[in-house]
SEMI-724877 format. One line per 8 residues: number of its first residue (from 1); their letters; for each residue y, z, x of C-alpha. Coordinates in nm, 2 decimals, padded with zeros to 4 digits. Layout:
BEGIN
NUM	a	Y Z X | ...
This chain:
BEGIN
1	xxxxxxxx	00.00 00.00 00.00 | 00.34 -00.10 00.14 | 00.61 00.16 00.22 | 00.74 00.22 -00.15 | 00.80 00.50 -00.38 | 00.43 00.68 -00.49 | 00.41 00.62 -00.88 | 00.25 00.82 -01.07
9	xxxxxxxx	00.19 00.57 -01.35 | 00.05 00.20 -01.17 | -00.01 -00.15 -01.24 | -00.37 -00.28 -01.17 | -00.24 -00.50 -00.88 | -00.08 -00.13 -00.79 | -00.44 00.03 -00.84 | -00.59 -00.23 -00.66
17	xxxxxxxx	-00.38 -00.21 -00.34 | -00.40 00.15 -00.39 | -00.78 00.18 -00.37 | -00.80 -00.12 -00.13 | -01.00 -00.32 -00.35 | -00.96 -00.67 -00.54 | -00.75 -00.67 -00.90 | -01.05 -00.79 -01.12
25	xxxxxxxx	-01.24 -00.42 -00.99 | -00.98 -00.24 -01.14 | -01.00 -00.50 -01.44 | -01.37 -00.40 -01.46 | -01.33 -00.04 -01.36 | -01.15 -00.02 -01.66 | -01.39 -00.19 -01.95 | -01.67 -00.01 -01.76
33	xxxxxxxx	-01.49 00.32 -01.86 | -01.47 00.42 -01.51 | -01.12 00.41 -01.48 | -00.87 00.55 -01.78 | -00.57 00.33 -01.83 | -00.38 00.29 -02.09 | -00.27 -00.10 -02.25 | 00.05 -00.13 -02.35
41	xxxxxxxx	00.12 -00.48 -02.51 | -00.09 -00.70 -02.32 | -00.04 -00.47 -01.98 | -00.24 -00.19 -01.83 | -00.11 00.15 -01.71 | -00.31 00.35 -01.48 | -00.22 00.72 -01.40 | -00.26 00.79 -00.99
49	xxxxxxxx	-00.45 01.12 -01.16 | -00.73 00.89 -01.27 | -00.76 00.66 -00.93 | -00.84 01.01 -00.76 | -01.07 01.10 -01.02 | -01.25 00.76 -00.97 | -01.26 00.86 -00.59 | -01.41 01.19 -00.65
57	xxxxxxxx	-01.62 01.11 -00.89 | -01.79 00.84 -00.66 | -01.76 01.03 -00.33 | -02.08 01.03 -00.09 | -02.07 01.41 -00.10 | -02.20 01.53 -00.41 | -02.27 01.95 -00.30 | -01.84 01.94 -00.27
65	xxxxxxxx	-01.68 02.11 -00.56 | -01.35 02.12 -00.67 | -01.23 02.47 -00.79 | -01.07 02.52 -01.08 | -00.81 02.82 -01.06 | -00.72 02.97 -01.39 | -00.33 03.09 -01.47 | -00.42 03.45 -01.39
73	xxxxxxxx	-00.56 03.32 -01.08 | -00.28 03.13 -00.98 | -00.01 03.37 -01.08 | -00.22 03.63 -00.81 | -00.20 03.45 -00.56 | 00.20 03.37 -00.61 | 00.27 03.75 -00.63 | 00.03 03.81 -00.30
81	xxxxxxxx	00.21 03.54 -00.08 | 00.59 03.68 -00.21 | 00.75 03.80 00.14 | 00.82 04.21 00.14 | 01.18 04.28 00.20 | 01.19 04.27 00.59 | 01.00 03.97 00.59 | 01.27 03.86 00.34
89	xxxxxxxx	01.53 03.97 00.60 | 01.37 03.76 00.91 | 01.36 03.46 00.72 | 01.72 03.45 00.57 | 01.84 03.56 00.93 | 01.63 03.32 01.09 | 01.71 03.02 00.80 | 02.11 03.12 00.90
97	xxxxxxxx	02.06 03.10 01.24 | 01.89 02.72 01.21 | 02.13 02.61 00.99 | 02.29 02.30 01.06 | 02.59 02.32 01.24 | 02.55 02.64 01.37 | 02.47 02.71 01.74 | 02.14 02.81 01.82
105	xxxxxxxx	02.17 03.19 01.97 | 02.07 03.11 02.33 | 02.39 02.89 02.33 | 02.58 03.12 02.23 | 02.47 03.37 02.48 | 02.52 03.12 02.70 | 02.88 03.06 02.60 | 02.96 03.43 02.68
113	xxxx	02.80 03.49 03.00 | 02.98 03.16 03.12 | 03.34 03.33 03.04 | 03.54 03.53 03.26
C-alpha cells in the first residue's frame, strides 16, 4: 500500500493492495462470506476491522488466542498504570524541561559555569 492515510473503511482495490493479493480475491472473499463488506449502490465497502479478522482467522498458528478483556478488566488495568503523585511530579518536571524551546539543563549549567 502506498504512503497514504490508513482508512478504516476501503475499496476492494484498497483491500486488495492492502492484503497484497489480486481484486477479484477480495471479490470472491466477499460472496464466499469470508470477508464482510458492505455494498452501497453498486460499490463495496470493506471495514480494515474485517481484513484483520480475515488474517487471523486464516493464520498458520491456530493454538494463538486473542484475549478478550472485559470493561472491568480494562478499567483495572487503567487505574493500576495511573502514575502516584511523585511520579506525577518527575514527569511534568521532566516534560518542562524537554519542552521545545527550552534549554536542556546541562546547557544551562553550562552557561553559568562559563560566566565570570
Amino acid at each position: 500500500m502506498t504512503r497514504e492515510l490508513i482508512r478504516d473503511i476501503l475499496t476492494p482495490e484498497q483491500a486488495a493492495d492492502y492484503l497484497q493479493v489480486n481484486r477479484e480475491t477480495v471479490y470472491r472473499y466477499i460472496r464466499e462470506g469470508k470477508l464482510v463488506a458492505s455494498r452501497l449502490g453498486r460499490a463495496y465497502r470493506i471495514p480494515r476491522r474485517s481484513l484483520n479478522l480475515l488474517l487471523w482467522a486464516t493464520r498458520t498458528r491456530k493454538d494463538l488466542n486473542l484475549r478478550a478483556y472485559t470493561g472491568e478488566q480494562i478499567t483495572e488495568f487503567i487505574q493500576a498504570d495511573k502514575l502516584d503523585e511523585e511520579a506525577q511530579d518527575i514527569a511534568s518536571r521532566f516534560l518542562k524541561a524537554t519542552a521545545p524551546g527550552v534549554a536542556p539543563r546541562s546547557e544551562l549549567v553550562n552557561q553559568k559555569s562559563s560566566h565570570p
